[in-house]
C-alpha positions in Angstrom: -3.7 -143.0 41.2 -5.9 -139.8 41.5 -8.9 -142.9 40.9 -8.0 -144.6 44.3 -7.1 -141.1 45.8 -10.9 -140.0 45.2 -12.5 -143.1 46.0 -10.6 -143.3 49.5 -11.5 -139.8 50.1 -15.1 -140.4 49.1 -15.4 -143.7 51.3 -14.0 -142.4 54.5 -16.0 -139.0 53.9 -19.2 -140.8 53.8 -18.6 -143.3 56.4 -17.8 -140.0 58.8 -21.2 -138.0 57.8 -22.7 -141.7 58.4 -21.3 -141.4 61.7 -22.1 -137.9 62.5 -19.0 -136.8 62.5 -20.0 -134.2 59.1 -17.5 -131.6 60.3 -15.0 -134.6 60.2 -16.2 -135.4 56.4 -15.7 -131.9 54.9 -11.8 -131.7 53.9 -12.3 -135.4 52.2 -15.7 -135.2 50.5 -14.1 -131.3 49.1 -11.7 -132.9 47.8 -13.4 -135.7 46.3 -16.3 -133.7 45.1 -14.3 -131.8 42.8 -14.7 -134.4 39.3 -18.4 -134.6 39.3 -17.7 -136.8 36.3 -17.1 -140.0 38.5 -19.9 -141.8 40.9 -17.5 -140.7 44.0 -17.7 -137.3 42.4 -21.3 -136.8 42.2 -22.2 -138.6 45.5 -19.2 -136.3 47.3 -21.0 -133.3 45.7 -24.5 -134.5 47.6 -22.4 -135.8 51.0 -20.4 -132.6 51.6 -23.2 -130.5 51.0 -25.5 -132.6 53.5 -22.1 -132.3 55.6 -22.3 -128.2 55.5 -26.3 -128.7 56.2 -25.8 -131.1 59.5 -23.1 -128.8 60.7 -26.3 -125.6 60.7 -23.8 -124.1 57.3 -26.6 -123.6 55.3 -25.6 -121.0 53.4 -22.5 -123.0 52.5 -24.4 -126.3 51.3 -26.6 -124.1 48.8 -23.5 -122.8 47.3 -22.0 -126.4 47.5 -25.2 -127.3 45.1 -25.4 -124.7 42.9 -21.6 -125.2 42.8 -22.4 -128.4 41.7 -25.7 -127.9 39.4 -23.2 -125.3 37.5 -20.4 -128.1 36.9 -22.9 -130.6 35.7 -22.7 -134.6 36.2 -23.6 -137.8 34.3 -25.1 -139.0 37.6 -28.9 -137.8 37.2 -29.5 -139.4 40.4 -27.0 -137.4 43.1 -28.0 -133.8 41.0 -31.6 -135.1 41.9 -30.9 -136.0 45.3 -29.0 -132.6 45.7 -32.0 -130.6 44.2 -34.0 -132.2 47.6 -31.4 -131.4 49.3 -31.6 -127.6 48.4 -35.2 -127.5 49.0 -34.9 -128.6 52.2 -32.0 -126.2 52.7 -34.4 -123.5 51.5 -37.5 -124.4 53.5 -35.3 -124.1 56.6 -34.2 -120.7 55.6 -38.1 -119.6 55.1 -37.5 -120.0 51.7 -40.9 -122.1 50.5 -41.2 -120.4 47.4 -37.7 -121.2 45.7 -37.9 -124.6 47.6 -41.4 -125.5 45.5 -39.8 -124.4 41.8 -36.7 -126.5 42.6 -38.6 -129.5 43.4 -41.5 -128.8 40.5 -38.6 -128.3 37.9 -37.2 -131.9 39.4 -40.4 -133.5 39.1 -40.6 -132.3 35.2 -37.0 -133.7 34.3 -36.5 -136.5 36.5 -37.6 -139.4 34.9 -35.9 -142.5 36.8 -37.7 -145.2 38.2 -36.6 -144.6 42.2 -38.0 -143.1 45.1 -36.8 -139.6 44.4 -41.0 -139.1 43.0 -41.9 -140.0 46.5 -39.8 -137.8 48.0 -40.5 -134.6 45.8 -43.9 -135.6 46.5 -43.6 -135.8 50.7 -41.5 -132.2 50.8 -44.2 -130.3 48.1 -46.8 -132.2 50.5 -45.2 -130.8 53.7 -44.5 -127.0 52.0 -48.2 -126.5 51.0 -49.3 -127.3 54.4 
């Protein structure tokens, strides 16, 4: 079923970026990334765009996220962890300033209970110095 289909593609794409194999990861998590409705979907979204990052494709993991910020998900927590994601994208492309608004905009609307506070907290910390 297309279920299984993503979830197998999602598994082995994140145990390759695990293994540092990320250019590996990319044909699997793109094709798993594309219902952002489902868990698999979301995390894929995050995975192959920290894939595109670990593989020195910046440019392509910020179009992966805004890609993926554009199509929307019910999973709060990998948009969140993509938004961190694209500031640190960002702050390696010299890019403080849009690096700072995405993480103050995620600190207004993100209201879980996880360590995604801390770690807006830590890369705002490490930009202002």
């Amino acid at each position: 079923s297309p279920e299984i289909k993503q979830e197998a593609q999602y598994i082995r794409g994140k145990m390759l970026v695990q293994s540092n194999k990320a250019g590996s990861a990319i044909s699997d998590l793109t094709e798993a990334a594309k219902d952002t409705r489902t868990r698999y979907g979301a995390e894929s979204n995050y995975l192959l765009a920290k894939a595109y990052d670990a593989e020195n494709q910046s440019k392509r993991a910020e179009e992966v996220i805004l890609a993926f910020m554009d199509k929307g998900t019910p999973h709060q927590y990998w948009m969140a962890r993509s938004f961190l994601l694209l500031a640190d994208v960002y702050v390696k492309q010299g890019r403080k300033a849009e690096a700072r608004q995405y993480l103050d905009v995620l600190r207004s609307n993100y209201k879980a209970n996880d360590e995604i506070a801390s770690e807006i907290t830590k890369r705002l910390n490490s930009i202002n110095n």
